[in-house]
PDB file as gemmi writes it, atoms N, CA and C in Angstrom:
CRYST1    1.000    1.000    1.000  90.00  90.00  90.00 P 1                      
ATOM      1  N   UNK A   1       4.736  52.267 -59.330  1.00  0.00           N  
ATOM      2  CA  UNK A   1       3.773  53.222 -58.850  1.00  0.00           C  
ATOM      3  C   UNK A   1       3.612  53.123 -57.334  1.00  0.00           C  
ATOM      4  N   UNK A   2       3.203  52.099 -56.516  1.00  0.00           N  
ATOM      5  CA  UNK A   2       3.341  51.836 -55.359  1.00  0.00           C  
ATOM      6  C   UNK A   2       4.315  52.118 -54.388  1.00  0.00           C  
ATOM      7  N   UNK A   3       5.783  52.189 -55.082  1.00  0.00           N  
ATOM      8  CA  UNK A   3       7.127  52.560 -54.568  1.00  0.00           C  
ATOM      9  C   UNK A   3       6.411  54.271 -54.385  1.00  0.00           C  
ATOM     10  N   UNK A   4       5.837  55.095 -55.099  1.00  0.00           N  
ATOM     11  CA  UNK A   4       6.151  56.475 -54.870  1.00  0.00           C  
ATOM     12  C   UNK A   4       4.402  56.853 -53.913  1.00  0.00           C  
ATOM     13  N   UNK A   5       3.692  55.860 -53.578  1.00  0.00           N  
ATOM     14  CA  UNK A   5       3.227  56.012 -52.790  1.00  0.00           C  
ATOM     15  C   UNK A   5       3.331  55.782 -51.358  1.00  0.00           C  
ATOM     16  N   UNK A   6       4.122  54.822 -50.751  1.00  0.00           N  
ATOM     17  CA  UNK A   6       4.842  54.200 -50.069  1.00  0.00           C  
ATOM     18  C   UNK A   6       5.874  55.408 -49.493  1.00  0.00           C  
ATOM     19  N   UNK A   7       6.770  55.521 -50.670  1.00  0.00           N  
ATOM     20  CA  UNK A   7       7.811  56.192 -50.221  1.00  0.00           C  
ATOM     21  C   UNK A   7       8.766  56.913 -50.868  1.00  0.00           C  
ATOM     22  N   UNK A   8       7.786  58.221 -51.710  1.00  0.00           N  
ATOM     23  CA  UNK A   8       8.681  58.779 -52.649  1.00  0.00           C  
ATOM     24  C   UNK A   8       9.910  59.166 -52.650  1.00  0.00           C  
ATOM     25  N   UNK A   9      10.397  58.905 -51.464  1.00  0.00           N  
ATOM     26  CA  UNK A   9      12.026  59.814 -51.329  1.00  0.00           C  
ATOM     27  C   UNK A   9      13.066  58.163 -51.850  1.00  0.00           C  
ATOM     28  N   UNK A  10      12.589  57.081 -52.124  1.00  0.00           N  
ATOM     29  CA  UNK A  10      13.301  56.166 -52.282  1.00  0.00           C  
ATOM     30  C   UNK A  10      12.580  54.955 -53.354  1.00  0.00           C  
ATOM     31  N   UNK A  11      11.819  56.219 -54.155  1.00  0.00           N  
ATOM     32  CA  UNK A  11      11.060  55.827 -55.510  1.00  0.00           C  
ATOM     33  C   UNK A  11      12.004  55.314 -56.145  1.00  0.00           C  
ATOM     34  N   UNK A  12      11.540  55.186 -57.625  1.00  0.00           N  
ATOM     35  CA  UNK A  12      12.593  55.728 -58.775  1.00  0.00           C  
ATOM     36  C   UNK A  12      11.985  56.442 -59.742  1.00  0.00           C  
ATOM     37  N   UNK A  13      11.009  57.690 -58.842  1.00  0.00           N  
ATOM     38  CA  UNK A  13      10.811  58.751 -59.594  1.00  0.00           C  
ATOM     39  C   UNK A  13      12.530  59.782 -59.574  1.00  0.00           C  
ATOM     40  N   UNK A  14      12.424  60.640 -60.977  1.00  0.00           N  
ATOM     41  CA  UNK A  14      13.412  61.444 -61.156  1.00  0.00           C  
ATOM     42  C   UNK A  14      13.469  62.546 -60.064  1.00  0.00           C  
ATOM     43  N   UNK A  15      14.190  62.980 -59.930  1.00  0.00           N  
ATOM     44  CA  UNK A  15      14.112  64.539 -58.890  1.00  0.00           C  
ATOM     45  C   UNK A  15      12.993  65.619 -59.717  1.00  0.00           C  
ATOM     46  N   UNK A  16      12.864  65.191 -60.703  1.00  0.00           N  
ATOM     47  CA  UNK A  16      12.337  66.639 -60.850  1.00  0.00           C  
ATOM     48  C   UNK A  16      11.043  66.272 -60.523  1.00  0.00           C  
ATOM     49  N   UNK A  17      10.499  65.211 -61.197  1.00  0.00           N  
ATOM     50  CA  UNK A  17       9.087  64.464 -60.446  1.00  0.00           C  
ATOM     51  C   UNK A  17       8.620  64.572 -58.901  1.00  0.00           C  
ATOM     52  N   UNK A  18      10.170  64.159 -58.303  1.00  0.00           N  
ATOM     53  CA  UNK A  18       9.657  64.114 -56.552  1.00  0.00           C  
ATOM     54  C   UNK A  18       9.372  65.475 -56.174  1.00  0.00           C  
ATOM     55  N   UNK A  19      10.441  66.587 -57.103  1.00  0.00           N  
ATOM     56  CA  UNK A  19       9.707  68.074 -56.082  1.00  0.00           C  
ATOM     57  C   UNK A  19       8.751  68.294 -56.545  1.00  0.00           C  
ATOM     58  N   UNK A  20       8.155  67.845 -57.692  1.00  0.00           N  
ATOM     59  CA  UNK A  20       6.574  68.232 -57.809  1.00  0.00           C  
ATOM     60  C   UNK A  20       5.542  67.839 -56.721  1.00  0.00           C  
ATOM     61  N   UNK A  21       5.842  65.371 -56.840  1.00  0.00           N  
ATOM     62  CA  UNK A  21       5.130  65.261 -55.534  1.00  0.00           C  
ATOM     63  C   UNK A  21       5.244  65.822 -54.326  1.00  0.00           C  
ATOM     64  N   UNK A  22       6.648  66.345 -53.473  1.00  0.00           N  
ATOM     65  CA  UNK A  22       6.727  66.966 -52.482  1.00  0.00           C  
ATOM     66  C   UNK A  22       5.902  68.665 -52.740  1.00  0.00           C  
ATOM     67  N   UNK A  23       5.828  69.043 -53.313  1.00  0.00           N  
ATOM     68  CA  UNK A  23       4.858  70.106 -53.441  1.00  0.00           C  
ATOM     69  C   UNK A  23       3.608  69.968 -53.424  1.00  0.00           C  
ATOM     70  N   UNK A  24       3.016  69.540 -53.903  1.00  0.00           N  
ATOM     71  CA  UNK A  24       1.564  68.736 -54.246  1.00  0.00           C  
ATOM     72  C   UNK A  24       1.009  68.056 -52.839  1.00  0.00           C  
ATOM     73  N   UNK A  25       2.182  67.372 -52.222  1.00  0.00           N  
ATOM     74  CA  UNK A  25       1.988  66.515 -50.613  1.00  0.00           C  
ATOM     75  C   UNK A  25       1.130  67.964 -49.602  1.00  0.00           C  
ATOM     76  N   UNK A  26       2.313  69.236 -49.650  1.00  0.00           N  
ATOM     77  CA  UNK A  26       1.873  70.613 -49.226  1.00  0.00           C  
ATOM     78  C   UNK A  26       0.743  71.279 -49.483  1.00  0.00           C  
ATOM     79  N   UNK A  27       0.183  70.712 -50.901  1.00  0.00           N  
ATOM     80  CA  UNK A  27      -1.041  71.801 -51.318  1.00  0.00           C  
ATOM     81  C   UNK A  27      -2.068  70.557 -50.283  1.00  0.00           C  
ATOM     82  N   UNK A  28      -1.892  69.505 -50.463  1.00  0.00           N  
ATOM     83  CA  UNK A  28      -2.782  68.409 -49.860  1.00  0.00           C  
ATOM     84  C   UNK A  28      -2.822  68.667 -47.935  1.00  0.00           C  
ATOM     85  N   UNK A  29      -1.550  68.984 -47.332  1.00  0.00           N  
ATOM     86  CA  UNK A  29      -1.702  69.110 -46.116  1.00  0.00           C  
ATOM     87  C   UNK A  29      -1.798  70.311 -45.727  1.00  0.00           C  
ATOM     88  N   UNK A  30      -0.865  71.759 -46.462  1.00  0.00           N  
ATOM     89  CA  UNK A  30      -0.792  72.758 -45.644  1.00  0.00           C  
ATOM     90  C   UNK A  30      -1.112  73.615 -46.126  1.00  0.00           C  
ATOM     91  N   UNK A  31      -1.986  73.571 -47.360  1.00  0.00           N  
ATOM     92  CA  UNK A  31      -2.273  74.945 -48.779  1.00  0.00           C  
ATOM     93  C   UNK A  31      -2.153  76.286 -48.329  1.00  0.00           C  
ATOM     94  N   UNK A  32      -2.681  76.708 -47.448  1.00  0.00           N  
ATOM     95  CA  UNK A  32      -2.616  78.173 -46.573  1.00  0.00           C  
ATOM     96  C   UNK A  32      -1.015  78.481 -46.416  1.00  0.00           C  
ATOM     97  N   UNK A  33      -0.531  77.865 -46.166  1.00  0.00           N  
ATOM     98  CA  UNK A  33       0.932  78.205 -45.990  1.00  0.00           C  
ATOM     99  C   UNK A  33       1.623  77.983 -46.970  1.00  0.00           C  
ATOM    100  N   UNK A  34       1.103  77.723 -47.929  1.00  0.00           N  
ATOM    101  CA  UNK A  34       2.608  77.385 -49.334  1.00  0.00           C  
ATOM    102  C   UNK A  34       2.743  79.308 -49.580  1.00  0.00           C  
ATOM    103  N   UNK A  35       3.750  79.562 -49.853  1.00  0.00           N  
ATOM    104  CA  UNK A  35       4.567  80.772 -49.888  1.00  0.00           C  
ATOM    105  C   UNK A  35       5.458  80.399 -51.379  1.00  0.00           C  
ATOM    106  N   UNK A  36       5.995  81.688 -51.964  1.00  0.00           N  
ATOM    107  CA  UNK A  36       6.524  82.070 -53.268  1.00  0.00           C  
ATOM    108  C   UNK A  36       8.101  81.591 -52.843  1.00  0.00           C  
ATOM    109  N   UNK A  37       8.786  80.759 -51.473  1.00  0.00           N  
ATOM    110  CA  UNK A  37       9.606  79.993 -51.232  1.00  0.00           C  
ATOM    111  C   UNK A  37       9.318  78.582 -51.727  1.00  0.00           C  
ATOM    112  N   UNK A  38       7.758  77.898 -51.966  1.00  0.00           N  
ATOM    113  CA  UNK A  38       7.890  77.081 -51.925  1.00  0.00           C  
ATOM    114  C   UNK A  38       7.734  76.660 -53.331  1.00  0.00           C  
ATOM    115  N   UNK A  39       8.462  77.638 -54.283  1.00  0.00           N  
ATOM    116  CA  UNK A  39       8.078  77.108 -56.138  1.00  0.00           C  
ATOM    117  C   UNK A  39       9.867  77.147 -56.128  1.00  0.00           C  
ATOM    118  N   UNK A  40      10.155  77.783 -55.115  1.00  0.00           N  
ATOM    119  CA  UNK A  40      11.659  77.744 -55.947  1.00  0.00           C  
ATOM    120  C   UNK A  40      12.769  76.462 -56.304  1.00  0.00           C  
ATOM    121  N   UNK A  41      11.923  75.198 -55.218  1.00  0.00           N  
ATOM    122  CA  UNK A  41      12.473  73.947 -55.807  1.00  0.00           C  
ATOM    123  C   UNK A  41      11.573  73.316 -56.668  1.00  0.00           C  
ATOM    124  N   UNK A  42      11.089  73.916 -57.288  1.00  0.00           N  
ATOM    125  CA  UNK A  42      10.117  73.677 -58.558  1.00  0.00           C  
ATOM    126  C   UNK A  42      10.654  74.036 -59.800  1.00  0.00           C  
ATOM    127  N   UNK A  43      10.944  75.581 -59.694  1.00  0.00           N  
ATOM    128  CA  UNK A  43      11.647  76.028 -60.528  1.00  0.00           C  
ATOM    129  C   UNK A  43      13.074  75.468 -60.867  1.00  0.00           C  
ATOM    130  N   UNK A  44      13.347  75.432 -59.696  1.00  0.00           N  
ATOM    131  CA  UNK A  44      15.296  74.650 -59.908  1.00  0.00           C  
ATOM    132  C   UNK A  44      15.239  73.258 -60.651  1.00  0.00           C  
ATOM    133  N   UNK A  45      13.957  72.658 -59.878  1.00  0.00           N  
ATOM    134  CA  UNK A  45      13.944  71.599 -61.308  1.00  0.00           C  
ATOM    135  C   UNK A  45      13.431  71.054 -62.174  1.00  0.00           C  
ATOM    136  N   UNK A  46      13.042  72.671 -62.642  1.00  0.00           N  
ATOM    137  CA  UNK A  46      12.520  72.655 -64.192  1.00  0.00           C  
ATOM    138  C   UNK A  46      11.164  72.791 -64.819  1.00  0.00           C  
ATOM    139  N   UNK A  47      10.317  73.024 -63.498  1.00  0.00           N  
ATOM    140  CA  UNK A  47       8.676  73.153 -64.009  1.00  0.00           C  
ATOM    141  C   UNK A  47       8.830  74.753 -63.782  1.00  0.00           C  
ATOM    142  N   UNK A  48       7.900  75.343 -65.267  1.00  0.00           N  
ATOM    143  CA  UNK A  48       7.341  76.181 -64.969  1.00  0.00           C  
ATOM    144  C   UNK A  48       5.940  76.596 -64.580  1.00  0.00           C  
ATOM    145  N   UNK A  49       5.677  77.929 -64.067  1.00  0.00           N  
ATOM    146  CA  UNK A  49       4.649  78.297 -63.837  1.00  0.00           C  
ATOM    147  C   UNK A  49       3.338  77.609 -64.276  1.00  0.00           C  
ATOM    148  N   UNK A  50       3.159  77.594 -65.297  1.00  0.00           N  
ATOM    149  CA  UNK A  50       2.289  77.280 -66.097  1.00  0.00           C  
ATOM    150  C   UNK A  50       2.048  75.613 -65.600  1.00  0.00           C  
ATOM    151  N   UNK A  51       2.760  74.825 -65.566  1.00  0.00           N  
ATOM    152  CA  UNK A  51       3.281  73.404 -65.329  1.00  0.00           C  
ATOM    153  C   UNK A  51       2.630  73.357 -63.645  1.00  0.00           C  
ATOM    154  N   UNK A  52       3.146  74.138 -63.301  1.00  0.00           N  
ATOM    155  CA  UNK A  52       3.010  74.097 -61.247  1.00  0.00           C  
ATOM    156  C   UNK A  52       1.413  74.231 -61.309  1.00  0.00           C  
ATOM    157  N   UNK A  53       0.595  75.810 -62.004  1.00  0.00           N  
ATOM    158  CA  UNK A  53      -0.658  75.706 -62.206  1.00  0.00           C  
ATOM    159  C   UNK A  53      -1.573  74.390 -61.957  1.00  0.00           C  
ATOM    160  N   UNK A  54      -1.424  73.834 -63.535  1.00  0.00           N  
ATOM    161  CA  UNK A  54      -2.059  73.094 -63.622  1.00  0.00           C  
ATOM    162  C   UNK A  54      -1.820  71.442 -62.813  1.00  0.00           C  
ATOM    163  N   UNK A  55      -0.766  71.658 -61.939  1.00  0.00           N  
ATOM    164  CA  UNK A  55      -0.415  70.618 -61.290  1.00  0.00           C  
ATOM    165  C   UNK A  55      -1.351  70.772 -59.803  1.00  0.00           C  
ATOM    166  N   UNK A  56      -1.841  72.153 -59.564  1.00  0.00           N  
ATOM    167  CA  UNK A  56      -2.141  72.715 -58.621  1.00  0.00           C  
ATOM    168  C   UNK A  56      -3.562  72.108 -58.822  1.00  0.00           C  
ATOM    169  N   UNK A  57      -4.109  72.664 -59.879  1.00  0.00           N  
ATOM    170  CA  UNK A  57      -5.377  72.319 -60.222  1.00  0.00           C  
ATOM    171  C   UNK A  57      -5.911  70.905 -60.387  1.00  0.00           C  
ATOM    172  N   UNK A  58      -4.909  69.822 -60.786  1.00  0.00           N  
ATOM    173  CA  UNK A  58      -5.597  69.018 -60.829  1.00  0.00           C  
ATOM    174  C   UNK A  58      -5.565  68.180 -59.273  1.00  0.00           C  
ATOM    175  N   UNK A  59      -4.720  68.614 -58.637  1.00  0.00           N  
ATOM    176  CA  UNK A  59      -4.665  67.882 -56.823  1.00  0.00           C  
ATOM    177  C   UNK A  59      -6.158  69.255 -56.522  1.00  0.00           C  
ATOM    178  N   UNK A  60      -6.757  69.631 -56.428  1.00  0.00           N  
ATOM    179  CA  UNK A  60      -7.208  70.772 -55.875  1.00  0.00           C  
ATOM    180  C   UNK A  60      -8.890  69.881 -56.884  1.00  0.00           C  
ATOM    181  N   UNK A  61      -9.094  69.762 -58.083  1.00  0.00           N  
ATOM    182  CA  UNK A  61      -9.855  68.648 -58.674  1.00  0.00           C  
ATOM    183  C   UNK A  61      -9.976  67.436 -57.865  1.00  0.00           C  
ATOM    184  N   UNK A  62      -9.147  66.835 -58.126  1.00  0.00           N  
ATOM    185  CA  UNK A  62      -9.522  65.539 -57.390  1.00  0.00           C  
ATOM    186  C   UNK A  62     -10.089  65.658 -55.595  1.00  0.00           C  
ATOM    187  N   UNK A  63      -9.363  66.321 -54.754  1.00  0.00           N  
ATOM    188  CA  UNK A  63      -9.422  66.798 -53.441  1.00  0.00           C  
ATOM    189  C   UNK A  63     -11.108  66.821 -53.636  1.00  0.00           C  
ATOM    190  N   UNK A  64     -12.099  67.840 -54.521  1.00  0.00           N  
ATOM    191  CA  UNK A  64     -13.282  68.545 -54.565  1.00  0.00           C  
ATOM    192  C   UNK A  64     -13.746  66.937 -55.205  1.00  0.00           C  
ATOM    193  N   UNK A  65     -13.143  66.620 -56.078  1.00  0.00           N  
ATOM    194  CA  UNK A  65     -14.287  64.990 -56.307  1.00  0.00           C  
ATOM    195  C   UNK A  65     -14.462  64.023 -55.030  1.00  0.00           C  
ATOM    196  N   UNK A  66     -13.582  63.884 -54.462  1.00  0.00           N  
ATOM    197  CA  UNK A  66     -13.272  62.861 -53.568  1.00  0.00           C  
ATOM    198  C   UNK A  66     -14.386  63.535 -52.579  1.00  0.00           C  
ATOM    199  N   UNK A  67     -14.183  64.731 -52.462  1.00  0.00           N  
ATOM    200  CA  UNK A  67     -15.509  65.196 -51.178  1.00  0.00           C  
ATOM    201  C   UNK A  67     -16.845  65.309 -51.406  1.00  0.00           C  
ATOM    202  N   UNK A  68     -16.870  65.142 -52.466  1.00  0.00           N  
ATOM    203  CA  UNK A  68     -18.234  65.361 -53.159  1.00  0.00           C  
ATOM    204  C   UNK A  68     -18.699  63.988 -53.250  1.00  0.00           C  
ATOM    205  N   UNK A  69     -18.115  63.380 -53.461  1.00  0.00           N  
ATOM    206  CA  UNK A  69     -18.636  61.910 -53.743  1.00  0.00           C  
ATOM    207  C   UNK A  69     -18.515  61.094 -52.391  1.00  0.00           C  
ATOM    208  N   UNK A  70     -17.614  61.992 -51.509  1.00  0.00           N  
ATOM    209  CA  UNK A  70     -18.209  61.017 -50.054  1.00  0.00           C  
ATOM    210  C   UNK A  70     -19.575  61.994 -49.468  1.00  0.00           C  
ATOM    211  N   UNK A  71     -19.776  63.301 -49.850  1.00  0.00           N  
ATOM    212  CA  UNK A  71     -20.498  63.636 -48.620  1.00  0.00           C  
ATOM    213  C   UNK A  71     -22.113  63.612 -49.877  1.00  0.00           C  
ATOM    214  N   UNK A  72     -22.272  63.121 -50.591  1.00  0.00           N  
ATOM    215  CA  UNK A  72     -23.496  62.860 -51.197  1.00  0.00           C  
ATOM    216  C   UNK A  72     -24.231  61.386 -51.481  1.00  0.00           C  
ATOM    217  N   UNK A  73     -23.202  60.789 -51.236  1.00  0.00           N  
ATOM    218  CA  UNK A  73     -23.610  59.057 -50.794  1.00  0.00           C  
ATOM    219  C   UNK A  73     -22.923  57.853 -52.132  1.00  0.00           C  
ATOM    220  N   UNK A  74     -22.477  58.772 -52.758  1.00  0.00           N  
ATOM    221  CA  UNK A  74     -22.057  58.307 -54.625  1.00  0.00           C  
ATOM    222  C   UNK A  74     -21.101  56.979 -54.223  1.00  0.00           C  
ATOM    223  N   UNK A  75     -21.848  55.773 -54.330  1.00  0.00           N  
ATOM    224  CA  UNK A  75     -21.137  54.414 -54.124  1.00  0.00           C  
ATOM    225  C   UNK A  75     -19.871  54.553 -54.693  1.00  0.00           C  
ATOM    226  N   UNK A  76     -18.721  53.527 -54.490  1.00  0.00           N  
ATOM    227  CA  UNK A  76     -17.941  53.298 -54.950  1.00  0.00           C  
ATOM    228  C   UNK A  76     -17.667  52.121 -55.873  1.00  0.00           C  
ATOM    229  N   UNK A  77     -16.895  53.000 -57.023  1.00  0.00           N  
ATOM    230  CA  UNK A  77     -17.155  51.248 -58.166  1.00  0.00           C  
ATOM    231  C   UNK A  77     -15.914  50.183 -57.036  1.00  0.00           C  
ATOM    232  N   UNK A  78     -16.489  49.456 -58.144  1.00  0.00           N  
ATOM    233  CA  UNK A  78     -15.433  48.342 -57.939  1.00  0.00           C  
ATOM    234  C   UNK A  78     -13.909  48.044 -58.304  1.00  0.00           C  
ATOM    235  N   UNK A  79     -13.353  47.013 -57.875  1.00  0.00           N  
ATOM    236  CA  UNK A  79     -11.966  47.548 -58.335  1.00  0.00           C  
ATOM    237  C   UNK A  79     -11.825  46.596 -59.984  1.00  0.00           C  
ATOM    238  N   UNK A  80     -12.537  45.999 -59.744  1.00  0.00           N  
ATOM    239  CA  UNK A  80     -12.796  45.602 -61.333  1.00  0.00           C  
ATOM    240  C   UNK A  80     -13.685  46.807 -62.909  1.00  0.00           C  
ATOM    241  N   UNK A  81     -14.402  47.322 -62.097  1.00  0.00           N  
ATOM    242  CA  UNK A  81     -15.094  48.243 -62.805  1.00  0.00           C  
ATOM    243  C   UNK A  81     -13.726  49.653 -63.002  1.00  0.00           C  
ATOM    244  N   UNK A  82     -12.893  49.471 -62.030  1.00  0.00           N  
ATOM    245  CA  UNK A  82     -11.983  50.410 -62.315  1.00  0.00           C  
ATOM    246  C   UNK A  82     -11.093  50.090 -63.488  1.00  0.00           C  
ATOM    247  N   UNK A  83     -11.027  48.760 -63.265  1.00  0.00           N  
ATOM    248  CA  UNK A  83      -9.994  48.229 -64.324  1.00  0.00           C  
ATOM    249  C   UNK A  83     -10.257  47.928 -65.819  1.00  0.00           C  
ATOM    250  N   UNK A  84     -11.603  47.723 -65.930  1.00  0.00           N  
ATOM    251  CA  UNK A  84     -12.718  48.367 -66.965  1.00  0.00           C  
ATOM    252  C   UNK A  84     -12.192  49.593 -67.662  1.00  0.00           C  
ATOM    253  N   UNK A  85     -12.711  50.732 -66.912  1.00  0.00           N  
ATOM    254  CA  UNK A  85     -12.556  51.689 -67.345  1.00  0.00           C  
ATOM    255  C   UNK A  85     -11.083  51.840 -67.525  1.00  0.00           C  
ATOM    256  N   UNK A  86     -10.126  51.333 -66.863  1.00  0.00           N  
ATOM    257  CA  UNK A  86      -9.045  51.887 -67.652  1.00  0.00           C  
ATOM    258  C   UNK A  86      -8.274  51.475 -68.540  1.00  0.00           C  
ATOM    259  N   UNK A  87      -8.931  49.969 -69.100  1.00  0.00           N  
ATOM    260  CA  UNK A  87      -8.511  49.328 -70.162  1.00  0.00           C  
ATOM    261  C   UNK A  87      -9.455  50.139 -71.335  1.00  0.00           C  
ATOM    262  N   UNK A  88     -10.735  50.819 -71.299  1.00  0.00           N  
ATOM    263  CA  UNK A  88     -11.544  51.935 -72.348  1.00  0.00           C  
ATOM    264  C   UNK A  88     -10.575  52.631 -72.038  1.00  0.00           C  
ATOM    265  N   UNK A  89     -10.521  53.537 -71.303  1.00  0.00           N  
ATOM    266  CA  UNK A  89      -9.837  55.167 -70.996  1.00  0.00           C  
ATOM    267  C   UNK A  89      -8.222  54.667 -72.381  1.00  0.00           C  
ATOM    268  N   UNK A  90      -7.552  53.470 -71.763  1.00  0.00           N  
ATOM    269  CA  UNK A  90      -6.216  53.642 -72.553  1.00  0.00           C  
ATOM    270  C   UNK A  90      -6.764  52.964 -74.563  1.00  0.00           C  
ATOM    271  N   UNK A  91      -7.519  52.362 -74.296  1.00  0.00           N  
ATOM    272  CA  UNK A  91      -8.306  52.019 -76.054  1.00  0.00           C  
ATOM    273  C   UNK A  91      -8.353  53.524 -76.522  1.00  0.00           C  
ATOM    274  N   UNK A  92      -9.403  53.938 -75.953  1.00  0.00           N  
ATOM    275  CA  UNK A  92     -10.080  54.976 -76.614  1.00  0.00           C  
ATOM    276  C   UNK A  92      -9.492  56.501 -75.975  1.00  0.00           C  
ATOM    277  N   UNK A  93      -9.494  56.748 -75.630  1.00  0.00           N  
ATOM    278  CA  UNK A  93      -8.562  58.198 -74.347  1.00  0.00           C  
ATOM    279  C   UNK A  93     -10.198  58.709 -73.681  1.00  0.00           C  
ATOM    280  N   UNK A  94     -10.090  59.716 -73.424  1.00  0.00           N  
ATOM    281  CA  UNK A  94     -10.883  60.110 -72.462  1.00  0.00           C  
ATOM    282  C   UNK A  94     -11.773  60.690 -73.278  1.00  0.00           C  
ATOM    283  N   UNK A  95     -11.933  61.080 -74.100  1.00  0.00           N  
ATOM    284  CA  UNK A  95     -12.560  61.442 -75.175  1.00  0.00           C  
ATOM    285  C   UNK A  95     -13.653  60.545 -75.575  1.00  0.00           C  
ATOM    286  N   UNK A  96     -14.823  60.531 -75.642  1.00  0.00           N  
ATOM    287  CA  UNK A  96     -16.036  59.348 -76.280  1.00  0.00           C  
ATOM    288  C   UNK A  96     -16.517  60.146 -77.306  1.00  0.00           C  
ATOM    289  N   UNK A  97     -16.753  59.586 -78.139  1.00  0.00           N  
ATOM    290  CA  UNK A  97     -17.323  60.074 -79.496  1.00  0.00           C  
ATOM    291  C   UNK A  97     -18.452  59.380 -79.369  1.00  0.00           C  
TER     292      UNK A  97                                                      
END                                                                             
C-alpha cells in the first residue's frame, strides 16, 4: 500500500488500477480541467462509466469529509483507535446491526 502512495508509477499496482489512480490524482488537483480526453485511458483499460462515476464520487466524499472535519474542530482519532475500527469494520463490515 505505501509503494502506491510513494510512488504509483513503480507500485505493483496493475495498469488498469494506476490509470484509475492517475485519474483520481486529476480530480484531486485539477477537477475543472478533466475533459472527455481524460476517460479515454480509463476506458482503454477497462473501467466503465459507471466504475469512473463512482470512483469520482468517492475521492469527491472523502475530499468534503476531510474539510469538514478540519474546518469544524472534529479531533482526530488515534492511530490506535483507527486500528480498532478496522479490525470491527473487517469482523463485522460496515454495516452495524
Amino acid at each position: 500500500m505505501w509503494s502506491v502512495l510513494r510512488d504509483l508509477e513503480s507500485s505493483p499496482l496493475g495498469e488498469k488500477e494506476k490509470a484509475l489512480f492517475r485519474f483520481i490524482d486529476k480530480v484531486n488537483r485539477d477537477s475543472p480541467r478533466i475533459t472527455p480526453a481524460d476517460m479515454e485511458p480509463l476506458h482503454g483499460a477497462g473501467w466503465d462509466d459507471e466504475a469512473i462515476y463512482l470512483a469520482v464520487t468517492v475521492c469527491a466524499l472523502f475530499n468534503f469529509y476531510n474539510r469538514w472535519i478540519d474546518a469544524t474542530g472534529v479531533h482526530p482519532m488515534s492511530r490506535e483507535a483507527h486500528r480498532e475500527g478496522g479490525k470491527r469494520m473487517a469482523a463485522q463490515g460496515y454495516v452495524r446491526e
